[in-house]
C-alpha positions as semicolon CSV with decimal commas, in nm:
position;residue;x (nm);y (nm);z (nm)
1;X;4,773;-8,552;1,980
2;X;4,819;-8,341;2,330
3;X;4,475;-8,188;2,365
4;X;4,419;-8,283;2,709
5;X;4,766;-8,109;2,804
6;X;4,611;-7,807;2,631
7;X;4,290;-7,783;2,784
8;X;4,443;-7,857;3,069
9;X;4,682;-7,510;3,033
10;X;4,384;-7,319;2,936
11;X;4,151;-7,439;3,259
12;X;4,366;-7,435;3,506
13;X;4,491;-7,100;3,442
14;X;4,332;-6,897;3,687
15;X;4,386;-6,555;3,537
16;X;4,246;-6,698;3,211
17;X;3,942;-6,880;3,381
18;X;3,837;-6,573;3,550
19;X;3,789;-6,372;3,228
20;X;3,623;-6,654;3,024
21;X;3,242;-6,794;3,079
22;X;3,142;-7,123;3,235
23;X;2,975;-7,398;3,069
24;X;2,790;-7,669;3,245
25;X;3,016;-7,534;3,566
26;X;3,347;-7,573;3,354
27;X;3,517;-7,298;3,170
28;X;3,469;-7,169;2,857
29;X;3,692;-7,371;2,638
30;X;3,664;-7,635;2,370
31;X;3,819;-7,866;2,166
32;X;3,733;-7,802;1,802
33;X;3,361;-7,690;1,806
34;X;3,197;-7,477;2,034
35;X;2,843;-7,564;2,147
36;X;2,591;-7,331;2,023
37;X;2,496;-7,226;2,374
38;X;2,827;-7,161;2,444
39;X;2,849;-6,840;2,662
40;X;3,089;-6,553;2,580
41;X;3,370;-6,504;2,624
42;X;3,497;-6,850;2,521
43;X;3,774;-7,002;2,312
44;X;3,813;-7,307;2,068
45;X;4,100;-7,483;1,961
46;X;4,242;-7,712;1,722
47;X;4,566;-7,914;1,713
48;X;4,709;-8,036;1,360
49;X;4,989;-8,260;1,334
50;X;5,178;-8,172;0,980
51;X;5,507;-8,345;0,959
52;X;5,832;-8,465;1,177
53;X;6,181;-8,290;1,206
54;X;6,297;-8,668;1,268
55;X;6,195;-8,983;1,372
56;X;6,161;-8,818;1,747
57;X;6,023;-8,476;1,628
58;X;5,659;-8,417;1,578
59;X;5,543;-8,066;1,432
60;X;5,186;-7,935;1,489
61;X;4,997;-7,604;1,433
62;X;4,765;-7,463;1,696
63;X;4,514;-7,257;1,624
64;X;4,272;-7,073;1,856
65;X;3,996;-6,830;1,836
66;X;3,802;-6,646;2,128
67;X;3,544;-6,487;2,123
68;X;3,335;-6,202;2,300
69;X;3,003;-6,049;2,258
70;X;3,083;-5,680;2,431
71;X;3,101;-5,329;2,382
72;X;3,468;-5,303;2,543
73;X;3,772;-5,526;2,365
74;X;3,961;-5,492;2,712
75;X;3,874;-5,860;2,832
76;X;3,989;-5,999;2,529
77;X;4,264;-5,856;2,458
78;X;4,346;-5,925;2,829
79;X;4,232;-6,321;2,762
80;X;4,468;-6,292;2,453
81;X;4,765;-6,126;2,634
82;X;4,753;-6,455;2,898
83;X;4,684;-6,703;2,640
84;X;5,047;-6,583;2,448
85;X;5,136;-6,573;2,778
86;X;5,084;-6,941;2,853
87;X;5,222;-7,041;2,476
88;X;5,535;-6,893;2,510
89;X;5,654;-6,956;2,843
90;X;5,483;-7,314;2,935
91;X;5,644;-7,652;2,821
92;X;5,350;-7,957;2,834
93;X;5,376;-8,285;2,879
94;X;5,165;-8,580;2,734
95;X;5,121;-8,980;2,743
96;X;5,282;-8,938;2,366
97;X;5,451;-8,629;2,352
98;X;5,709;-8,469;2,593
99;X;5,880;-8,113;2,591
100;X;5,578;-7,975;2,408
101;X;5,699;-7,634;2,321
102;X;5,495;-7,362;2,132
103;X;5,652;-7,098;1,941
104;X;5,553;-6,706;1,939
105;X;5,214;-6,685;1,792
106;X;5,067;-6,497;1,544
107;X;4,757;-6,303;1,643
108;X;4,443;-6,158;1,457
109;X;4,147;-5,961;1,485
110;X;3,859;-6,112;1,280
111;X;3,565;-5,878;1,174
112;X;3,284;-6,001;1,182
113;X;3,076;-5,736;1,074
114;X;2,917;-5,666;1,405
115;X;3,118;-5,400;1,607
116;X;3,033;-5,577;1,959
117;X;3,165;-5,913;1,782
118;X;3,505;-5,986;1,922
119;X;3,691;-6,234;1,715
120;X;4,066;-6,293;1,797
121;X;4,278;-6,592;1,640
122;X;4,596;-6,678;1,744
123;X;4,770;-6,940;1,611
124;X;5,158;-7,061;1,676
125;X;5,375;-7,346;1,600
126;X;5,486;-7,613;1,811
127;X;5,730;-7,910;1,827
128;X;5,679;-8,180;2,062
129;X;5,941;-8,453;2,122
130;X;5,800;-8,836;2,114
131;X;5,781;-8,976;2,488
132;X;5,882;-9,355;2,342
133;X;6,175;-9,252;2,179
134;X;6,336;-9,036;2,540
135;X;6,214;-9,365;2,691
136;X;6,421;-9,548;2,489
137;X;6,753;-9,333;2,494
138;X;6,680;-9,282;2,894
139;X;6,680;-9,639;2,968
């Protein structure tokens, strides 16, 4: 799918980057599973493909969760704010997919139990149009 493209929003956001942790001198942000050493705040995400508009038209779901260990759910939210931020207002591009677009997501707070346990998830649609198929209409 367009992972790469997505990490690749996420890291190179510097307002983002400065409010997450670093792991082994990258930021704070993983594909699917977060290491268990993984320092706070980070965020995981997931990308699943579940049908096609058309033949050109690929749907997916995105779903993200950060997380924070801390007595104040400013950073978060602030993390949270730039992530919708970056969903709604940035088109990607990948070797498959072109004109990724995300729609407005929907966002959570998990409990955890644990008052200093900061769990957001945020989770949007998006629709992605194949890069063969412009190719072929292009040319």
């Amino acid at each position: 799918m367009y992972e790469s493209a997505l990490y690749n929003l996420f890291t190179g956001d510097s307002a983002l980057v400065a409010l997450l942790g670093t792991y082994n001198t990258k930021p704070a942000v993983f594909d699917q599973v977060a290491p268990e050493a993984a320092p706070f705040m980070y965020l995981v995400y997931e990308i699943s493909k579940y049908g096609e508009e058309s033949g050109a038209v690929s749907r997916f779901l995105v779903d993200i969760n950060l997380f924070d260990m801390n007595s104040s759910r400013e950073p978060a939210r602030n993390a949270v704010e730039r992530i919708e931020y970056l969903l709604k207002f940035k088109t990607l591009t990948h070797a498959r997919y072109s004109q990724i677009r995300h729609y407005t997501p929907d966002i959570l707070v998990i409990d955890e139990g644990d008052p200093s346990c900061i769990h957001y998830n945020i989770r949007c649609d998006a629709k992605a149009v194949e890069t063969k198929w412009i190719n072929s209409i292009t040319h």
